[in-house]
VMD Tcl script that builds the backbone (N, CA, C; Angstrom):
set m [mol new atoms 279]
animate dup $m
set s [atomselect $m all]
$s set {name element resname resid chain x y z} {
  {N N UNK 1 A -21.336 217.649 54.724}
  {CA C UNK 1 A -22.649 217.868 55.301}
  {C C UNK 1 A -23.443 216.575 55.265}
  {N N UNK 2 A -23.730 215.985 56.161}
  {CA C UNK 2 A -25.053 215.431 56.436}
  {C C UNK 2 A -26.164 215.129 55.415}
  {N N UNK 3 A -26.331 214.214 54.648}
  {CA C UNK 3 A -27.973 214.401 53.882}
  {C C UNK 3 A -28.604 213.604 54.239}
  {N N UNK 4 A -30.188 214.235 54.342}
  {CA C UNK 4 A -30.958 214.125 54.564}
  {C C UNK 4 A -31.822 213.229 53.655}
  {N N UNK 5 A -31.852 211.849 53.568}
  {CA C UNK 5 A -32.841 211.400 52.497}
  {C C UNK 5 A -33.986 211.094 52.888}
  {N N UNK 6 A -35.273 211.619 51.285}
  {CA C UNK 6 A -36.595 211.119 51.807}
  {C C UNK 6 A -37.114 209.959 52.122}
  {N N UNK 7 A -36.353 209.583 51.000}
  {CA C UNK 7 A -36.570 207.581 51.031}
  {C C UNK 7 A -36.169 207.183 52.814}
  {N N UNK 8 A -35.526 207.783 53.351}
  {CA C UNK 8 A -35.399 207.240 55.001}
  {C C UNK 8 A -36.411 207.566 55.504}
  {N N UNK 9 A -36.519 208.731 55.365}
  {CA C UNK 9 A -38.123 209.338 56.169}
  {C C UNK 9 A -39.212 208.655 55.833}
  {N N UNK 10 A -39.399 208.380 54.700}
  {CA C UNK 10 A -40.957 207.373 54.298}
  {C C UNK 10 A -40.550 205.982 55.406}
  {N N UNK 11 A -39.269 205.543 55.007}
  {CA C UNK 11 A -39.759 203.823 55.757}
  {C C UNK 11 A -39.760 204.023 57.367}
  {N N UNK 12 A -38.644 205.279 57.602}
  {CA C UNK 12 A -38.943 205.522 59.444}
  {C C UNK 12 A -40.817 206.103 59.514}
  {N N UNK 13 A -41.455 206.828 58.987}
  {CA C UNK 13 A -43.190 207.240 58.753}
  {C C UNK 13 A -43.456 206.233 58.864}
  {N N UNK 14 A -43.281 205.256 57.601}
  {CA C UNK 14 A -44.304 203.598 57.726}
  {C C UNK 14 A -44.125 203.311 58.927}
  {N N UNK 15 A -42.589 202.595 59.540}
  {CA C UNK 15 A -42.412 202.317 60.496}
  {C C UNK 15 A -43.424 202.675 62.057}
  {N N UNK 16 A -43.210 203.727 61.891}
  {CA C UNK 16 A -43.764 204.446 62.909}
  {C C UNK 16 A -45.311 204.432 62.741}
  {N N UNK 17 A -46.109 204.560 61.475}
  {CA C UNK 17 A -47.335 204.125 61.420}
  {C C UNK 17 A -47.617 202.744 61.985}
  {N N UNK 18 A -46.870 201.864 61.377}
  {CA C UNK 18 A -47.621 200.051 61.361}
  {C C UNK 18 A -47.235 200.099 63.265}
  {N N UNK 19 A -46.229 200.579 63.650}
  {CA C UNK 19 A -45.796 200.309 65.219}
  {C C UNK 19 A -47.687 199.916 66.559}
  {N N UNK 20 A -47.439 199.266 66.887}
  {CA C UNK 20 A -48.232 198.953 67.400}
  {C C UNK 20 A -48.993 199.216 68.711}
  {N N UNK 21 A -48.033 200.144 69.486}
  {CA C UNK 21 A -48.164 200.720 70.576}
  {C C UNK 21 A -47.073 202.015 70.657}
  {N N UNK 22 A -46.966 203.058 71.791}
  {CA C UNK 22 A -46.414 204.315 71.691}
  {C C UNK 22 A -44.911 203.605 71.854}
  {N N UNK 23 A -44.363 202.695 72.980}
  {CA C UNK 23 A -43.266 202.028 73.010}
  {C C UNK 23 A -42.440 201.429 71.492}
  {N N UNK 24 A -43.271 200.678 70.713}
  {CA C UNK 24 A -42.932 200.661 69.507}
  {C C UNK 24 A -42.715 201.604 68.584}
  {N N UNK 25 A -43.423 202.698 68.853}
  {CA C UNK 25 A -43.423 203.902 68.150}
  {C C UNK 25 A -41.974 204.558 68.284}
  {N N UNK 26 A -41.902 204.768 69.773}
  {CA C UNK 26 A -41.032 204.697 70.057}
  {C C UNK 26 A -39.379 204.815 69.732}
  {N N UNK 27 A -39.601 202.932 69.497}
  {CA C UNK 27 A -38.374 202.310 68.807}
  {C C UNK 27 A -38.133 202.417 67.494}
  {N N UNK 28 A -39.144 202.902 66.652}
  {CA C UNK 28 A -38.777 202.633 65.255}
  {C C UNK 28 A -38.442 204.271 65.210}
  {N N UNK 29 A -38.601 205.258 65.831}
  {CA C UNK 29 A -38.361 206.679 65.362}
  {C C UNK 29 A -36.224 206.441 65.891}
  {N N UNK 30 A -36.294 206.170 66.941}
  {CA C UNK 30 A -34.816 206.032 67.742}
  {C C UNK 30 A -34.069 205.618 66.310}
  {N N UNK 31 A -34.005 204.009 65.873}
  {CA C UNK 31 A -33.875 203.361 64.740}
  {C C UNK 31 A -33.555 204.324 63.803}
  {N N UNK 32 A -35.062 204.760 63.227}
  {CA C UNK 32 A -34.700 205.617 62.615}
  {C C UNK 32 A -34.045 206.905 62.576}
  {N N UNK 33 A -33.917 207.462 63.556}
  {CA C UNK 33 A -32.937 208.228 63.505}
  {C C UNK 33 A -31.202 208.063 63.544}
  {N N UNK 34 A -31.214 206.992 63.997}
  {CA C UNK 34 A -30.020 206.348 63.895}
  {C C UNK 34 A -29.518 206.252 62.390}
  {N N UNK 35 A -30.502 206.054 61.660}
  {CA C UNK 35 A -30.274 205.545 59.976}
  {C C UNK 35 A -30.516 207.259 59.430}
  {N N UNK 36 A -30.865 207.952 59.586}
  {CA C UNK 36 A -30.996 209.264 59.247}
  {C C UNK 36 A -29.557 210.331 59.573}
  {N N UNK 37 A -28.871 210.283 60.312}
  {CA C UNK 37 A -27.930 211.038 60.959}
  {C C UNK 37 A -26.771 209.838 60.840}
  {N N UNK 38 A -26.874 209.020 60.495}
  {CA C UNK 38 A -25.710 207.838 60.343}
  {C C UNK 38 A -24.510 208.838 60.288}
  {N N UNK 39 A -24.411 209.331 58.864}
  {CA C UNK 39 A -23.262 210.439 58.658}
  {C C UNK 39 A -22.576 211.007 59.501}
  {N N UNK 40 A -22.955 211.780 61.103}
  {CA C UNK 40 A -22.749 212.495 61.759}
  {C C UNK 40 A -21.143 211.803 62.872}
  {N N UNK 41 A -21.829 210.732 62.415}
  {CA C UNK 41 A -20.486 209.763 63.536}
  {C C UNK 41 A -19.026 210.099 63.105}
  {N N UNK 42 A -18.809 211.048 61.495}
  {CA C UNK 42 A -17.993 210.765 61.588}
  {C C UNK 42 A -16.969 212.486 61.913}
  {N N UNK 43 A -18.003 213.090 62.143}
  {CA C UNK 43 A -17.187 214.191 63.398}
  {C C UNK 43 A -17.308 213.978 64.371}
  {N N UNK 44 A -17.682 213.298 65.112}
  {CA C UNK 44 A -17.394 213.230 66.779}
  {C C UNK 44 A -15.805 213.590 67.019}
  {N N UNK 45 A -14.975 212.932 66.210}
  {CA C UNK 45 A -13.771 213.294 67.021}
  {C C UNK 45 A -13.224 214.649 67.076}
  {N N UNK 46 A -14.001 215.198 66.252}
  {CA C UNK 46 A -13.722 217.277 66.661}
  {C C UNK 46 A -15.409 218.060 66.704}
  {N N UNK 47 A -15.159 217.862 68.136}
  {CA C UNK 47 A -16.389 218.513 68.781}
  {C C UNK 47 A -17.011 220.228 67.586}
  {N N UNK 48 A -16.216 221.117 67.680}
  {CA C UNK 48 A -16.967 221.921 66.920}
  {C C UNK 48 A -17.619 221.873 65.550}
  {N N UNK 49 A -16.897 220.806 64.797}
  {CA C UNK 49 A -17.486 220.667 63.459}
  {C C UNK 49 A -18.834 219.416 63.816}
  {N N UNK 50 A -17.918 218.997 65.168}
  {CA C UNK 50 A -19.813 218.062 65.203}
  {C C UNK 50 A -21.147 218.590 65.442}
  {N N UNK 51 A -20.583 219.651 66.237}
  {CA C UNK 51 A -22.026 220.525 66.511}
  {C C UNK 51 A -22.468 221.812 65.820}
  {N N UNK 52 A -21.011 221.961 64.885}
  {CA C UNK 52 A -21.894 222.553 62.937}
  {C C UNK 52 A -22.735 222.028 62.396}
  {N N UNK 53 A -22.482 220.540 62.031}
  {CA C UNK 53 A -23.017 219.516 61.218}
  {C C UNK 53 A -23.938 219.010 61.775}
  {N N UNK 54 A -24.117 218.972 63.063}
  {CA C UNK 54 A -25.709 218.536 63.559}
  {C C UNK 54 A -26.967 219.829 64.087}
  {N N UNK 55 A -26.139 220.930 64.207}
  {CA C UNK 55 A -27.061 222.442 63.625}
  {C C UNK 55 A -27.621 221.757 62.151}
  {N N UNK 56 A -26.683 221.612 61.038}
  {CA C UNK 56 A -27.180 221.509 59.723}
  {C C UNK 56 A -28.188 220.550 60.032}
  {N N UNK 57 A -27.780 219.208 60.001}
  {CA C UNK 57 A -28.690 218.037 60.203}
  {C C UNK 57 A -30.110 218.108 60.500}
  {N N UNK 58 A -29.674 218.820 62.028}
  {CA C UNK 58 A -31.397 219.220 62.075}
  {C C UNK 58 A -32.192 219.965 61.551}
  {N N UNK 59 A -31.536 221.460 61.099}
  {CA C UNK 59 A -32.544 222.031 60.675}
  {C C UNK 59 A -32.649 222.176 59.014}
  {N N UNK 60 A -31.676 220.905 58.393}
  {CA C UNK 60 A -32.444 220.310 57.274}
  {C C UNK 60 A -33.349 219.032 57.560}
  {N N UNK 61 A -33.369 218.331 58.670}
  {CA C UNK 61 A -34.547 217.285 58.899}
  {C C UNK 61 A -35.652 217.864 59.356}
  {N N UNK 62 A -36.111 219.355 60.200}
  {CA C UNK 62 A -37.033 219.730 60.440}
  {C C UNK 62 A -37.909 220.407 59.107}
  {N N UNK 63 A -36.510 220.899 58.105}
  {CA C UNK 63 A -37.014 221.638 56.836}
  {C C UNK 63 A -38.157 220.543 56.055}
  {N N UNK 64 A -37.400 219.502 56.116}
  {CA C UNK 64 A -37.942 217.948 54.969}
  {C C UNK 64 A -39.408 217.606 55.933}
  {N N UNK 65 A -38.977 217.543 57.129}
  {CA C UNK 65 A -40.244 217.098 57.846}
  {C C UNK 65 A -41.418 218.087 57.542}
  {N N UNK 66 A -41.641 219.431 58.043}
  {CA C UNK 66 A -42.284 220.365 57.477}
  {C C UNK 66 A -42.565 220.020 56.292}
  {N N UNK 67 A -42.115 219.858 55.823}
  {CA C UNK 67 A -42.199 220.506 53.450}
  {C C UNK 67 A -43.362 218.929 53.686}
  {N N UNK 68 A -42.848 217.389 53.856}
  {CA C UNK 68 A -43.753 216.362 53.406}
  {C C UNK 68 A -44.590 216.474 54.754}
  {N N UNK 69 A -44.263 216.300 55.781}
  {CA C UNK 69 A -44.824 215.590 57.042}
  {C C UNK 69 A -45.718 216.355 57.571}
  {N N UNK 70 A -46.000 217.938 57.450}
  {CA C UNK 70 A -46.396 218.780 58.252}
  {C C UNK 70 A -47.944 218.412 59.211}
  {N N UNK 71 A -48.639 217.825 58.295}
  {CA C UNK 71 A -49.984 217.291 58.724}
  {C C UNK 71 A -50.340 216.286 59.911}
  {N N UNK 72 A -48.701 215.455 60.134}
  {CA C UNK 72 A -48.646 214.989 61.148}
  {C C UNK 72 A -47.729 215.379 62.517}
  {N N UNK 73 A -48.206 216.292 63.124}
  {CA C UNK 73 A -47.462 217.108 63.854}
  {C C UNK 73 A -46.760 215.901 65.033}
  {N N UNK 74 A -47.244 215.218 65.348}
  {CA C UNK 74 A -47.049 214.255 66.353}
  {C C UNK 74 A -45.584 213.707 65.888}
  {N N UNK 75 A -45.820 213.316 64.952}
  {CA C UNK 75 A -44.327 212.519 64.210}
  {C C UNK 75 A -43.201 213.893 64.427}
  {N N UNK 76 A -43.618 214.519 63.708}
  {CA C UNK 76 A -42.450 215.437 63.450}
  {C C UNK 76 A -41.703 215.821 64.690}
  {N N UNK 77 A -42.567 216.354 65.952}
  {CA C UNK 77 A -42.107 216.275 67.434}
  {C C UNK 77 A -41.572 215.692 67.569}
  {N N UNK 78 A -42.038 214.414 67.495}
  {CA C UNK 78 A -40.934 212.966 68.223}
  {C C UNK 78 A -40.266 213.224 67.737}
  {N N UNK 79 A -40.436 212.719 65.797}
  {CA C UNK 79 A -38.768 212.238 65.501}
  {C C UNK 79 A -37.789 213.328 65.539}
  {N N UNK 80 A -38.143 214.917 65.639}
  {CA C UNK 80 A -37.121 215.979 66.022}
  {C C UNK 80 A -36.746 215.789 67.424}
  {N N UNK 81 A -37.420 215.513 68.256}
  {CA C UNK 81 A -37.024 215.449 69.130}
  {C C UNK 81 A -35.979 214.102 69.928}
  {N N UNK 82 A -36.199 212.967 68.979}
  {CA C UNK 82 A -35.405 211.561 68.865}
  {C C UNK 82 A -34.017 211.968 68.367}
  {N N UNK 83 A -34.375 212.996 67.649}
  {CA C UNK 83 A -32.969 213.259 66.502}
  {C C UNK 83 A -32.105 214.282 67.424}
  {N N UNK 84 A -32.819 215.256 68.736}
  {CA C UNK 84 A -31.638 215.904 69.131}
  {C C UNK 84 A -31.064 214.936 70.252}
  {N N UNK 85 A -31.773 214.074 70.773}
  {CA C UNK 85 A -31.719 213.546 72.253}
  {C C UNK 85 A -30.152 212.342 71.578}
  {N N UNK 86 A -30.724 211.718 69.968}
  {CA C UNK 86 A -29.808 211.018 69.315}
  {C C UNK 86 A -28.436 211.761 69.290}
  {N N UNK 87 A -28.201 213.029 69.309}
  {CA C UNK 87 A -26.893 213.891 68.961}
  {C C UNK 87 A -26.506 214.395 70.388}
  {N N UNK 88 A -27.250 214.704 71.212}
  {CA C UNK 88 A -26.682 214.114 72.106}
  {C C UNK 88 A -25.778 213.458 73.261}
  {N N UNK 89 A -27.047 211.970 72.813}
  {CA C UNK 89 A -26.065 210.690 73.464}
  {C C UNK 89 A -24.872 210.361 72.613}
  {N N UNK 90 A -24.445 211.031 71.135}
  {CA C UNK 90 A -23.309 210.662 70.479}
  {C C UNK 90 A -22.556 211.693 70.712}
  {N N UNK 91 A -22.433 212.920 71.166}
  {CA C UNK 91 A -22.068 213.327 71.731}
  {C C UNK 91 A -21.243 213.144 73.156}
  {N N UNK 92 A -21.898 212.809 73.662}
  {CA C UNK 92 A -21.779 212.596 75.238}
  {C C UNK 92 A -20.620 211.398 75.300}
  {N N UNK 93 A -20.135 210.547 74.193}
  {CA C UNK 93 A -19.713 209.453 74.167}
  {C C UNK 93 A -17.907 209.343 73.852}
}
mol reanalyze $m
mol bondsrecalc $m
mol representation Tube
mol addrep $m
């Protein structure tokens, strides 16, 4: 399974705070999701356990987001939504 660490989520948050425009914003959630789901690359080569493990993925990153993040609803959208568009394009590949 996939884990989910907080310590990623705080520096992708900072990230995404200090970002300087929505484009930057952007880029550091993508990034970060890249560094969040790292793990996942390594079912691609059998499609059904990849799309077990990224069921899990997400709806333990939406759980973590909720529990710390909830107050910033904006973040949590994106980066859930960075994180399915991320599974995906690794998917698709």
């Amino acid at each position: 399974m996939p884990e989910i660490h907080e310590e990623i989520i705080g520096e992708v948050y900072r990230s995404y705070q200090e970002a300087p425009h929505s484009r930057a914003k952007t880029e550091a959630l993508y990034e970060g999701v890249k560094s969040i789901l790292s793990k996942l690359n390594r079912y691609t080569h059998d499609p059904e356990k990849y799309r077990e493990k990224s069921a899990i993925a997400i709806s333990e990153l939406e759980s973590r987001l909720n529990r710390f993040y909830y107050n910033d609803n904006e973040f949590v959208e994106r980066i859930l939504y960075e994180a399915k568009a991320y599974i995906i394009e690794i998917s698709s590949q």
